[in-house]
VMD Tcl script that draws the C-alpha trace (Angstrom):
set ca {
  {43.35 52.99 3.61}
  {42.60 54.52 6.84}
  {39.22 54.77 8.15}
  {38.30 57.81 10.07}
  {35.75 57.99 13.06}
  {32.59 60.09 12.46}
  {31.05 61.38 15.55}
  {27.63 62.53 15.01}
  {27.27 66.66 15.47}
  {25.59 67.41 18.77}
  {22.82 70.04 18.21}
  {23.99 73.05 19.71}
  {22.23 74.53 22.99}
  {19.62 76.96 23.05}
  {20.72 80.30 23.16}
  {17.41 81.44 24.06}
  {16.31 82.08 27.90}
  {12.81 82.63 28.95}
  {13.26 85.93 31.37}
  {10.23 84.92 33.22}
  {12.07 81.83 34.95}
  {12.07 82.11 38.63}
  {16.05 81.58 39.26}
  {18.47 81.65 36.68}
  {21.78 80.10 36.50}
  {25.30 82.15 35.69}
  {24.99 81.00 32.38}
  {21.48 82.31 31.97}
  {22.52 85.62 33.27}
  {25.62 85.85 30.94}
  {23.08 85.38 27.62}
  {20.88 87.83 28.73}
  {23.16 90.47 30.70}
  {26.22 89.77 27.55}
  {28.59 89.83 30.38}
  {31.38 87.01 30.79}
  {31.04 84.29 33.43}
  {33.52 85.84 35.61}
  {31.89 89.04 35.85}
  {28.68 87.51 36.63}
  {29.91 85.83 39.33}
  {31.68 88.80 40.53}
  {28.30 90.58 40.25}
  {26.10 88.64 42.01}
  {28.00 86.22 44.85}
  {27.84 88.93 47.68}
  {24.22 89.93 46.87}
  {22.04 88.96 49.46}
  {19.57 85.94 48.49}
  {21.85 84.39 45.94}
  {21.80 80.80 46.19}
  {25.39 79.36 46.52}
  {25.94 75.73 46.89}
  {29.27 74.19 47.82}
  {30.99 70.87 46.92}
  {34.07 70.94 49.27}
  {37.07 69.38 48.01}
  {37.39 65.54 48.40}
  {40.24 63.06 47.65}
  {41.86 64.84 45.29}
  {38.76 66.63 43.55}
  {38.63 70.08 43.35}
  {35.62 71.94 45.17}
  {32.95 73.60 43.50}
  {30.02 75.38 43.80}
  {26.48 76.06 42.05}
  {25.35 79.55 41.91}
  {21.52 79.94 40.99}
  {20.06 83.56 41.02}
  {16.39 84.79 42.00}
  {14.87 86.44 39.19}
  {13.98 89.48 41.76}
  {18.04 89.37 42.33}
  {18.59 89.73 38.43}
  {16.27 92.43 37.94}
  {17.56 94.46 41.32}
  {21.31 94.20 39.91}
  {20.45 95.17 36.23}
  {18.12 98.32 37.21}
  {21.84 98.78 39.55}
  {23.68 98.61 36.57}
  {21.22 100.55 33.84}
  {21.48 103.59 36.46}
  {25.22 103.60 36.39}
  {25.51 103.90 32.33}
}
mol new
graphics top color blue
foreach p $ca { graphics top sphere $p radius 0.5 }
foreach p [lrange $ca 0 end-1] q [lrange $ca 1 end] { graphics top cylinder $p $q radius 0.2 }
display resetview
């Protein structure tokens, strides 16, 4: 008889996003623009007033870096990209 290990279900995360937040993160923008979170970053990390925050690498930890986007930023880029379709 072999006893198996129940893990109890996290609740999944809110797929909901309140558009009036002042910054949003990438994955904010990728619920609410339904664009992956490559293209997001690709769309926003040379717009001016994006906030990027590094981690550089340290002994033997890869860098990283935090990406939060002003909600004035979100709206410029999608009015950007509602003009182009």
């Amino acid at each position: 008889m072999s006893i198996i290990a129940r893990y109890p279900k996290r609740a999944p995360k809110s797929t909901e996003v309140d558009p009036n937040k002042p910054v949003f993160s990438v994955a904010d923008v990728c619920l609410l623009l339904g664009f992956s979170r490559w293209t997001v970053i690709r769309l926003f990390q040379d717009e001016p007033c994006v906030l990027i925050r590094r981690h550089p690498e340290q002994m033997h930890k890869r860098s990283r870096r935090i990406i939060r986007i002003p909600r004035t930023v979100f709206l410029r880029v999608k009015t950007k990209l509602e003009k182009l379709c």
